[in-house]
C-alpha positions as CSV (number, residue, x, y, z in Angstrom):
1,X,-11.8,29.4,0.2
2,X,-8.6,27.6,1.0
3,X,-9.6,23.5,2.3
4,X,-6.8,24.9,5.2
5,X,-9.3,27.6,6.3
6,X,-12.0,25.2,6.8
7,X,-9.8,22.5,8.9
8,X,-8.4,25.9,10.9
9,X,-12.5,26.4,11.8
10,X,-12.4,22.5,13.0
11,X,-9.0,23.2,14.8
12,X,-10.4,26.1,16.8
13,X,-13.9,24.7,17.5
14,X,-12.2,21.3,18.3
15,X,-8.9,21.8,20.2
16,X,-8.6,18.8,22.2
17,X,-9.8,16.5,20.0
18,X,-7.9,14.3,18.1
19,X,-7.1,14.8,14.5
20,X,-4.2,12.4,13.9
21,X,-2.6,9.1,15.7
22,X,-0.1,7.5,14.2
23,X,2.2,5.0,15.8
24,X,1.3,5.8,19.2
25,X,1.5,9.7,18.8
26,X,-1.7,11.7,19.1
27,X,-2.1,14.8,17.7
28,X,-5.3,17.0,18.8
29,X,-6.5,19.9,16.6
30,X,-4.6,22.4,18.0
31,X,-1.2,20.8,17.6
32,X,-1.8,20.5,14.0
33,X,-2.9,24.0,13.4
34,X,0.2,25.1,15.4
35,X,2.4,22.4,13.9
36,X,1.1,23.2,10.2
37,X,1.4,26.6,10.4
38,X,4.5,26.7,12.1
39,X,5.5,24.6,9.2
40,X,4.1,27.5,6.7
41,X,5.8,30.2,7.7
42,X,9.5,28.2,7.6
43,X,8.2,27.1,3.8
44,X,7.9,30.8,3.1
45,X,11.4,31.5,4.0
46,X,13.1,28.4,2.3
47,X,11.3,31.2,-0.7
48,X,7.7,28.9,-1.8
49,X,5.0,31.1,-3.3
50,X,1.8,30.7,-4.2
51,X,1.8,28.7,-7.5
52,X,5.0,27.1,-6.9
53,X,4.7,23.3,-7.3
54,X,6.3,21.8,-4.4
55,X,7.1,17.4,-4.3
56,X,6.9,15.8,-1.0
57,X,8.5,12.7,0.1
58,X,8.3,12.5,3.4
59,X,7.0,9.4,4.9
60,X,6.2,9.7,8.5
61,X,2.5,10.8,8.1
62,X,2.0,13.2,10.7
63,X,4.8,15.5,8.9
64,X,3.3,14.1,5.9
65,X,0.1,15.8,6.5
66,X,1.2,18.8,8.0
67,X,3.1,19.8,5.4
68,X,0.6,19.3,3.1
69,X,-1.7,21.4,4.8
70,X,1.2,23.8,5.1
71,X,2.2,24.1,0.9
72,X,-1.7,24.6,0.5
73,X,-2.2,27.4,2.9
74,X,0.7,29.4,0.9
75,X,-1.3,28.7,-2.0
76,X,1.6,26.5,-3.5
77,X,0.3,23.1,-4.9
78,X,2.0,19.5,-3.8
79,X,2.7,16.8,-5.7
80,X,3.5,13.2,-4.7
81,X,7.3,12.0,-4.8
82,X,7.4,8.2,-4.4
83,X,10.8,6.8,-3.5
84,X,10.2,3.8,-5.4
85,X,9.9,5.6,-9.1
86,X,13.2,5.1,-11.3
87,X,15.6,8.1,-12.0
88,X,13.4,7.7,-15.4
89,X,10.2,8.3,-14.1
90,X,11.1,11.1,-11.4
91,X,12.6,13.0,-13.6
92,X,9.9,12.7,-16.0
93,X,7.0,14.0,-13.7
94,X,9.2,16.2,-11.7
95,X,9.5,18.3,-15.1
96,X,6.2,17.9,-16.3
97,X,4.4,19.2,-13.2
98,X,7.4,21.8,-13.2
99,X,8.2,21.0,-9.4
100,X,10.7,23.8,-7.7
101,X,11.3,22.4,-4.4
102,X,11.4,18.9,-3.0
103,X,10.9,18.1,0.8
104,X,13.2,15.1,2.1
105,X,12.8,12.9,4.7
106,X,15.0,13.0,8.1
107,X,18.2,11.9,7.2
108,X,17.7,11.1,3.6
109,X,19.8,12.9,1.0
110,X,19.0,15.0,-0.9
111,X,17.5,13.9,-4.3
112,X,20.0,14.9,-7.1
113,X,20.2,14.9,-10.6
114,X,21.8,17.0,-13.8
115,X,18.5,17.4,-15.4
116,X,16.8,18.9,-12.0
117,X,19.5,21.4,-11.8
118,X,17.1,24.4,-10.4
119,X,15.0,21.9,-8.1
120,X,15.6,23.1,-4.1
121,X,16.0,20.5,-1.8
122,X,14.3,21.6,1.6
123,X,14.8,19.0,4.7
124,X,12.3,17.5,7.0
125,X,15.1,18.5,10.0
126,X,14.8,22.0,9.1
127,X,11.0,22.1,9.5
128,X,10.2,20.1,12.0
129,X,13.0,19.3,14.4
130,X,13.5,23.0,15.7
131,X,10.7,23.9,18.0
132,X,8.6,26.6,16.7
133,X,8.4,30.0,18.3
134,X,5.7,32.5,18.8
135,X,6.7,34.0,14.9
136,X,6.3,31.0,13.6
137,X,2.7,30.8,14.6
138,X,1.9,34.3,13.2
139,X,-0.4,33.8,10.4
140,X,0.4,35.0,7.4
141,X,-1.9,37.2,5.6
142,X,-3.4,35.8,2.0
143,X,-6.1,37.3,0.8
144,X,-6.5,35.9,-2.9
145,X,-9.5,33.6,-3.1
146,X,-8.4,29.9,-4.0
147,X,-11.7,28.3,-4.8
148,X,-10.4,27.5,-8.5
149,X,-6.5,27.4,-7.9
150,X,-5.1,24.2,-7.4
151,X,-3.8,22.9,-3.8
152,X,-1.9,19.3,-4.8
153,X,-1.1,17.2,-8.2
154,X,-3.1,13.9,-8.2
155,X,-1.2,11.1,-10.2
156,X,-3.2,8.3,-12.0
157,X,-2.3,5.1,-11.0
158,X,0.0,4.2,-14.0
159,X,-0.7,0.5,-14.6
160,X,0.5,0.8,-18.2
161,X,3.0,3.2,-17.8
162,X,4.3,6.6,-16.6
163,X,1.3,8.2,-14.3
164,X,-0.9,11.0,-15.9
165,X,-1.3,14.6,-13.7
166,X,-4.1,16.5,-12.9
167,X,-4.5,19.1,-10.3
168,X,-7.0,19.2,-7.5
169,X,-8.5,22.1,-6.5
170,X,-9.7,23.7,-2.8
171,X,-13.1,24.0,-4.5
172,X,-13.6,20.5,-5.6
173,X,-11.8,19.1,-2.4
174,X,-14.4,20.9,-0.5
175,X,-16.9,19.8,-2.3
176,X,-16.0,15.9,-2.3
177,X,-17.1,16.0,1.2
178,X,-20.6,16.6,-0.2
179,X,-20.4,14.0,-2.6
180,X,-18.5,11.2,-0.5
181,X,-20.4,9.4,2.4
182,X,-18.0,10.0,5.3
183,X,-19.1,13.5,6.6
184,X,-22.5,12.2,7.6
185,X,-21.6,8.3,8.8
186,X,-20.9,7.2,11.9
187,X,-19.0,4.7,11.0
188,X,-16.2,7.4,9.4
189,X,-15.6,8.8,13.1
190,X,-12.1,7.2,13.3
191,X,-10.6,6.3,9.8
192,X,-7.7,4.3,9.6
193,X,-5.9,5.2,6.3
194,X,-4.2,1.8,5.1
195,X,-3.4,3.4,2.2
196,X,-0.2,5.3,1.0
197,X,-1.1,8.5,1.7
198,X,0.4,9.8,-1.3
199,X,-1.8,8.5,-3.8
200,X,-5.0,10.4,-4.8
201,X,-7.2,7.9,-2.5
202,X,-5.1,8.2,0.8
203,X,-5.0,11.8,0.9
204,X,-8.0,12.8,-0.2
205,X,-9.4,10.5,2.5
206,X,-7.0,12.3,5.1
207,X,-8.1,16.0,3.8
208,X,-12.1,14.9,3.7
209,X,-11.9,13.4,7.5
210,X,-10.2,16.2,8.6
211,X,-12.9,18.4,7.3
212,X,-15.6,16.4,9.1
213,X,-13.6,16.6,12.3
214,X,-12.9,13.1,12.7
215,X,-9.8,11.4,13.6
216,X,-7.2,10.1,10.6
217,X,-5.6,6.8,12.1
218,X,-2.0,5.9,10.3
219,X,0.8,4.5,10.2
220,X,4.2,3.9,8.6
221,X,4.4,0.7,8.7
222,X,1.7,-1.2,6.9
223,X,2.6,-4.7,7.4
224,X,-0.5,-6.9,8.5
225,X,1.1,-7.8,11.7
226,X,1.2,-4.0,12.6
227,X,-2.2,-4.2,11.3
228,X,-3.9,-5.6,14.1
229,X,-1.7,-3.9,16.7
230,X,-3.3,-0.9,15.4
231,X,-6.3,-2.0,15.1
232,X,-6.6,-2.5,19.2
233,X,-4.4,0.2,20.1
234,X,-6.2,2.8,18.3
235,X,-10.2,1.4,17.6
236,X,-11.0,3.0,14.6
237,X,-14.3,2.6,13.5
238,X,-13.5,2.7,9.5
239,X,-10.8,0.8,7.3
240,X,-10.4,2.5,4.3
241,X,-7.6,0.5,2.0
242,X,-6.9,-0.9,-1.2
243,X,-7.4,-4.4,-2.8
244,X,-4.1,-5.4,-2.4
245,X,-3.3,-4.4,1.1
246,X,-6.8,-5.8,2.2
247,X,-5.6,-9.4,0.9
248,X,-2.6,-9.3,2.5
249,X,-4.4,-8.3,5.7
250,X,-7.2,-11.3,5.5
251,X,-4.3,-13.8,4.3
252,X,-2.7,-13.0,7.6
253,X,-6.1,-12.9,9.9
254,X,-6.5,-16.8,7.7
255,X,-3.1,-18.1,8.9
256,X,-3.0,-16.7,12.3
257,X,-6.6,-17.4,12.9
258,X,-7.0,-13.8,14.6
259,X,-9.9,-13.9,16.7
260,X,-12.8,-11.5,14.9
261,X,-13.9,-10.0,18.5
262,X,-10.6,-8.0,18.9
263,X,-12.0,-5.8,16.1
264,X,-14.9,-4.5,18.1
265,X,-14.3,-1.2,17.2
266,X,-14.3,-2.0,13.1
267,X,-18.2,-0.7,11.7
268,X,-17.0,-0.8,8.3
269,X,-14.3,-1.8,5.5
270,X,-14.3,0.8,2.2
271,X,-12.4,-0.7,-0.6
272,X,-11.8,1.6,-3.8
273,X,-9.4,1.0,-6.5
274,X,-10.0,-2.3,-7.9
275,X,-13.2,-4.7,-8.4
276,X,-13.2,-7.1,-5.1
277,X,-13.4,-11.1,-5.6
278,X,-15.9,-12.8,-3.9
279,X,-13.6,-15.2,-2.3
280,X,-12.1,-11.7,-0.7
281,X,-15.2,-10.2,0.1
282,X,-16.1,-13.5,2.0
283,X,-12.5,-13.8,3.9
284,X,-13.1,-10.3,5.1
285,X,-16.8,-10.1,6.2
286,X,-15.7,-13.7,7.9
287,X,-12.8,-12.3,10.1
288,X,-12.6,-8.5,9.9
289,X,-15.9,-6.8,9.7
290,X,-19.8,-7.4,8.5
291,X,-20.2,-4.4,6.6
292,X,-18.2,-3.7,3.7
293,X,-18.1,-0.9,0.8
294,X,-16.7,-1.0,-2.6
295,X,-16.0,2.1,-4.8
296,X,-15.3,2.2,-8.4
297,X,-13.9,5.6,-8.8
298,X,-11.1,7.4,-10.2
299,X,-8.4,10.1,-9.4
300,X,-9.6,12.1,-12.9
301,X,-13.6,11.6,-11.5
302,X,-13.6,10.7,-8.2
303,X,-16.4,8.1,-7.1
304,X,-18.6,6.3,-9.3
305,X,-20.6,3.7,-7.8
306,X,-20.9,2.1,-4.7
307,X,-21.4,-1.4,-4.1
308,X,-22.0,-3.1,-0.3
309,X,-22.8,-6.4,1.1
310,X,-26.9,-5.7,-0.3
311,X,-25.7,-5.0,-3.9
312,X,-23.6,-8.2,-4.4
313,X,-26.4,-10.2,-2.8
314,X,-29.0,-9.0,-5.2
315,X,-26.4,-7.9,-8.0
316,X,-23.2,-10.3,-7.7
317,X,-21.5,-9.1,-10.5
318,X,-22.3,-5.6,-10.3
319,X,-19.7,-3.1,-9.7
320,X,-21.8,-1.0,-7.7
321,X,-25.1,1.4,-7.9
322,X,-24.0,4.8,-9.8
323,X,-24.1,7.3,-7.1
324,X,-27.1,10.0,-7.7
325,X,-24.8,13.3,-8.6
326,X,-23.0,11.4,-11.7
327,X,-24.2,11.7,-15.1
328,X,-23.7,8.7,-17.4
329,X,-23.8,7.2,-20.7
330,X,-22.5,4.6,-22.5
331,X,-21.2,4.7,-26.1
332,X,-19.6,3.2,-29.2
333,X,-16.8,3.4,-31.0
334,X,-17.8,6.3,-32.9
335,X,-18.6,8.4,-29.6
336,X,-22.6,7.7,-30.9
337,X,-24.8,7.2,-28.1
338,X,-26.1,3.3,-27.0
339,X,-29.0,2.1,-24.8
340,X,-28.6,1.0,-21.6
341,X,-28.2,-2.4,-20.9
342,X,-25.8,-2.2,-24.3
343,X,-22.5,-2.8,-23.8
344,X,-19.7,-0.2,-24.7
345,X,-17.0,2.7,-23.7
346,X,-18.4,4.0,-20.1
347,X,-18.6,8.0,-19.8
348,X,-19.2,9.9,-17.1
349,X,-19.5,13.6,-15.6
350,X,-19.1,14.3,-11.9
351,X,-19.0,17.6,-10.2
352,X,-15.5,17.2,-9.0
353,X,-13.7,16.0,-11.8
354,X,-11.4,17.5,-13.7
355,X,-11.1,18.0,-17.4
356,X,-7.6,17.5,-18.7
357,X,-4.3,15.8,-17.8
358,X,-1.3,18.3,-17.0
359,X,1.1,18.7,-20.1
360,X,-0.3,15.4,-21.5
361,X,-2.3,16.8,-24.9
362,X,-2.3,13.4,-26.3
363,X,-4.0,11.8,-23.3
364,X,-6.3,14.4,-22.8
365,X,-7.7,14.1,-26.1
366,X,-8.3,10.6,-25.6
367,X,-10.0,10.7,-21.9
368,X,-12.0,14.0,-22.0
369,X,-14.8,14.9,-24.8
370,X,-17.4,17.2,-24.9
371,X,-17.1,17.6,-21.4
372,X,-17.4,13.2,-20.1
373,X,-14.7,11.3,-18.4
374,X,-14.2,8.6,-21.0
375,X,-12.7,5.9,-18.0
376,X,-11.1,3.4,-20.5
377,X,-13.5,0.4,-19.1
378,X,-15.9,-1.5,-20.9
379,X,-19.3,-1.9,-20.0
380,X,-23.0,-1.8,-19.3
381,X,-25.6,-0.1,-17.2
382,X,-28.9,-1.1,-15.9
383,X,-32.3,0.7,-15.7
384,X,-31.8,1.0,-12.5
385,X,-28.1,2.5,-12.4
386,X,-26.0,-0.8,-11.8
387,X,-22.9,-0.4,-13.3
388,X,-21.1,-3.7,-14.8
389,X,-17.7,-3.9,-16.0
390,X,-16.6,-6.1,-19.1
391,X,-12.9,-4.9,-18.3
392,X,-10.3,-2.7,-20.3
393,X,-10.6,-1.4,-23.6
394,X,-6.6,-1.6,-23.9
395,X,-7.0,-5.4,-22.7
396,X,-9.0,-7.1,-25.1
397,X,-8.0,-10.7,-25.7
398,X,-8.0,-12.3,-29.1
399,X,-7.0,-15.7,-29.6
400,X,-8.3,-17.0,-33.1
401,X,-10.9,-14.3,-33.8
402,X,-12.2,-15.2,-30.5
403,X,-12.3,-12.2,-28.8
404,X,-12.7,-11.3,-24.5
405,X,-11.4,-9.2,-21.6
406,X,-9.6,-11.1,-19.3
407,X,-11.2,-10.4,-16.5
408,X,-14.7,-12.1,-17.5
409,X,-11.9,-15.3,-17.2
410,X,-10.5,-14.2,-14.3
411,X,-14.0,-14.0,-12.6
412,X,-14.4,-17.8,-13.7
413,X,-10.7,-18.4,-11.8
414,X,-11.2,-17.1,-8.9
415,X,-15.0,-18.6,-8.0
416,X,-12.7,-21.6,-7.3
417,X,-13.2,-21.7,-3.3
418,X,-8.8,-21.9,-2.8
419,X,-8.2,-19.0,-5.3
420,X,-7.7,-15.7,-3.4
421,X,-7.4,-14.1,-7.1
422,X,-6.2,-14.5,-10.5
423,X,-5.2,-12.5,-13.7
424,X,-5.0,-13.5,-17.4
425,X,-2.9,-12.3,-19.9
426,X,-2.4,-12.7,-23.6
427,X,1.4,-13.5,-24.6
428,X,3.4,-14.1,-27.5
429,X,5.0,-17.8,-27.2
430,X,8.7,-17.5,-27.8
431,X,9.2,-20.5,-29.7
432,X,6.5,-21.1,-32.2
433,X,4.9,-16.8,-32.0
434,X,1.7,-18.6,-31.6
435,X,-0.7,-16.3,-29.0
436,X,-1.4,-17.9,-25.8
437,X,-3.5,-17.7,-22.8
438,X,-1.5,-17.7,-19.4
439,X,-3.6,-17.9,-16.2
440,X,-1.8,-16.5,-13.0
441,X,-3.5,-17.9,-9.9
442,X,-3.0,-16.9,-6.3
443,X,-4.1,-19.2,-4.0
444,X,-4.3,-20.9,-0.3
445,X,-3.0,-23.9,-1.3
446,X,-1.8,-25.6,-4.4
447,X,-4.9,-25.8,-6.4
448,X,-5.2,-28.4,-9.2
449,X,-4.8,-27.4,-12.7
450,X,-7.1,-29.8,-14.0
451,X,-10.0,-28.2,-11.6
452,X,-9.0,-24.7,-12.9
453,X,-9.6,-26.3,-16.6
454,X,-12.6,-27.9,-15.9
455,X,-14.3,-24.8,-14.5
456,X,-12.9,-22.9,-17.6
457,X,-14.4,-25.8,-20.2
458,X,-17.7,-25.5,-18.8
459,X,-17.9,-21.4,-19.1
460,X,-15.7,-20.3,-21.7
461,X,-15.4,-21.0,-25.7
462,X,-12.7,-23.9,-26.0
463,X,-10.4,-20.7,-27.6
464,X,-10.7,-19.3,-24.2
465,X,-9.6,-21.8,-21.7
466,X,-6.0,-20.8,-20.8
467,X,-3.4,-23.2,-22.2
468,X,-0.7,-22.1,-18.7
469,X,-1.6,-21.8,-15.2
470,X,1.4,-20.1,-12.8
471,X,0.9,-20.0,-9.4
472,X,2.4,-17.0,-7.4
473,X,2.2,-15.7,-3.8
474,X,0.8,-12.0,-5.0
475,X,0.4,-10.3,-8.0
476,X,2.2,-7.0,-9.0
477,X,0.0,-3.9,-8.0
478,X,0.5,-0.4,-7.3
479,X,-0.4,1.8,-4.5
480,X,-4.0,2.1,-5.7
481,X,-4.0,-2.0,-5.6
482,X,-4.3,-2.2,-9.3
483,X,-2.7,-4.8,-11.3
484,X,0.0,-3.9,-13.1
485,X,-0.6,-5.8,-16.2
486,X,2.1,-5.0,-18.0
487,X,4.8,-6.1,-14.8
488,X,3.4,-9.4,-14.7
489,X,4.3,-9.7,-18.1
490,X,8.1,-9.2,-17.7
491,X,7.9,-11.4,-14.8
492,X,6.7,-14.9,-16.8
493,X,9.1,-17.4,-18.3
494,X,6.9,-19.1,-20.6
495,X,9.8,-20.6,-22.5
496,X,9.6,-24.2,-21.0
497,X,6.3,-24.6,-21.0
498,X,4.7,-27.6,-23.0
499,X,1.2,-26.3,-24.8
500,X,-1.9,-28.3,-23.6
């Protein structure tokens, strides 16, 4: 089946009811069926086909979504274009998910370049800003069966690099809403996506809500001010965002003291992305909602575990309870099976993940063997399925042949009641090429180095205690609210420092 033929059954059973609002528009199910396949049928005579790889960079999400829905009910396959990627990096991944056309926001130019010489440029004002006619709403007859073929190209979140692509199919998107908790929660009956909706998380949130026949809340304009504008205007009953977007939102609810009653409609906060600090966790449950859910997932596997307010009371460094549908093990360098409660590489098997990265051979090897998901992360795994992450295994820190991941010092940092959060690196000094320890702390208020040390001292081997604390306003993330380790780098000056 094709995931549009399932939201067309919604669309028909639930005309009037809405599907999107975004920015004060509302649109029910039947304007999106008409819209989307009105939409369609214009993509098929710009020439798209079924198979064709088509990248979208719209940003106004209901023509975001629509045509979405619209390159999948061809049969053609999307794929993320973000206007912040260098000429670099869009021409890398343009090529090596073998994109033929590119959709262009209103009034933006047309994306150019000598080495995308056969990419079509198609424009928003030629699909949406005509009305449609009675043709356009003909539906076009496909007959092939889709369940295996691919409907959009989910992009890793690149914190180390270029992003990896893998395709998503209409079978495993339609089986996500199995696997995820939205379809049968109450609290999922109005989800506002504070999320990019090009990344892997946002969309797939979008396509699964719409499947339930529930209403997508969004916007393009994510600032926390707009925030709680939309939070009143529009009551959703579900936040569904990012680690770094969720700070930024609770930072502004801090300084503006924004009364928690105003968010009567809020049941519940889902977090996925990153690991939450408890300092976070607090700030939220204190001035946006009680009830809050943390996923560790991925866009290769999809979720993981789950963690909510009950697991970090009885498990407070757990990432979460593995979910009951994935398989898991944990192993050692050598692949050779370990015990639980051992620590090691984390593997996993879920029913809707994929099983190699698109025209990547080299990073395919490395993340899928013998059929598990080899995540990259470090870790454990209780008897009774509580995952715990140690951290990367591209981030180990070794400082004298004492070795750690940062973020069992980052967890140390940010128990400190003014830090929001933190993030350790391992850096070459430029003056004596001695290693170092650099701490970067984001925080309320100016917190006291000497504090920060002494928490350090009492927790960590002496090797361990960073030797630089930098205070910054936010860290570097991307869309997924991941840290982009490698950014932060670039971004300290370590050169005047004195060593401790």
């Amino acid at each position: 089946m094709n995931i549009t033929e399932a939201i067309w059954q919604n669309c028909k059973a639930n005309p009037v009811k809405e599907a999107i609002v975004s920015d004060g528009r509302i649109v029910t199910y039947k304007n999106l069926y008409e819209l989307s396949l009105a939409v369609t049928n214009k993509l098929l005579v710009f020439g798209v086909k079924k198979g064709d790889v088509v990248a979208n960079r719209l940003e106004n999400p209901i023509a975001f979504i629509a045509s979405v829905l619209a390159i999948a009910r061809i049969g053609a396959i999307g794929m993320p274009f973000n206007n912040k990627w260098s000429d670099e990096e869009t021409v890398e991944l343009l090529q090596k998910n073998s994109a033929k056309f590119l959709i262009n926001p209103l009034n933006i130019q047309a994306y150019e370049n000598k080495k995308l010489l056969s990419l079509k440029n198609i424009h928003a004002e030629e699909l949406f800003l005509n009305s449609y006619t009675q043709d356009d709403l003909n539906v076009p007859n496909f007959i092939d069966e889709m369940d295996d073929k691919p409907w959009w190209i989910g992009l890793t979140s690149g914190t180390t690099g270029a992003p990896k692509s893998i395709y998503k199919t209409h079978a495993k998107m339609l089986l996500s809403c199995a696997v995820y908790p939205e379809l049968h929660n109450a609290d999922y009956e109005r989800v506002f996506v504070s999320l990019d909706l090009k990344i892997s998380f946002g969309l797939g949130t979008v396509i699964r809500t719409l499947l339930s026949s529930k209403t997508v809340v969004a916007t393009q304009n994510p600032m926390a001010d707009n925030f709680f504008a939309i939070m009143q205007r529009d009551k959703p009953t579900n936040v569904t965002t990012s680690v770094a977007i969720i700070a930024l939102i609770v930072k502004y609810a801090k300084t503006n003291l924004v009364d928690k009653e105003l968010l009567s409609s809020l049941k519940r906060v889902t977090i996925g992305g990153a690991k939450v600090s408890q300092n976070i966790r607090a700030d939220i449950q204190h001035y946006l909602c009680d009830q809050l859910e943390v996923r560790y997932s991925s866009t290769e596997s999809g979720p993981i575990a789950v963690a909510t307010n009950e697991t970090y009371k009885l498990y407070p460094t757990s990432s979460g309870k593995i979910v009951p549908w994935v398989k898991y093990q944990i192993v050692d360098e050598n692949h050779e099976l370990l015990n639980l409660e051992q620590t090691g590489m984390l593997r996993f098997q879920t029913p809707i993940m994929t099983d190699k990265y698109i025209n990547d051979k080299t990073a395919s090897q490395k993340h899928f063997k013998d059929g598990w998901f080899y995540t990259g992360d470090i870790g454990t795994i209780d008897q009774k399925g509580f995952l715990y992450i140690s951290g990367r295994a591209d981030h180990l820190i070794n400082i004298g042949g004492v070795k750690t991941h940062p973020e069992a010092i980052e967890i140390i940092l940010s128990s400190h009641e003014d830090v929001i959060e933190s993030a350790v690196l391992q850096l070459e000094h430029p003056i004596d090429k001695s290693m170092v320890l650099v701490a970067v702390i984001v925080a309320e208020k100016i917190v006291d180095e000497k504090e920060l040390r002494v928490l350090c001292n009492i927790k960590l081997n002496a090797m361990l205690v960073p030797q630089f604390f930098v205070m910054l306003n936010e860290l570097p993330k991307n869309p997924s609210g991941k840290l982009m380790r490698n950014q932060l780098a670039k971004m300290l000056q370590i050169n005047n420092f004195e060593k401790k």
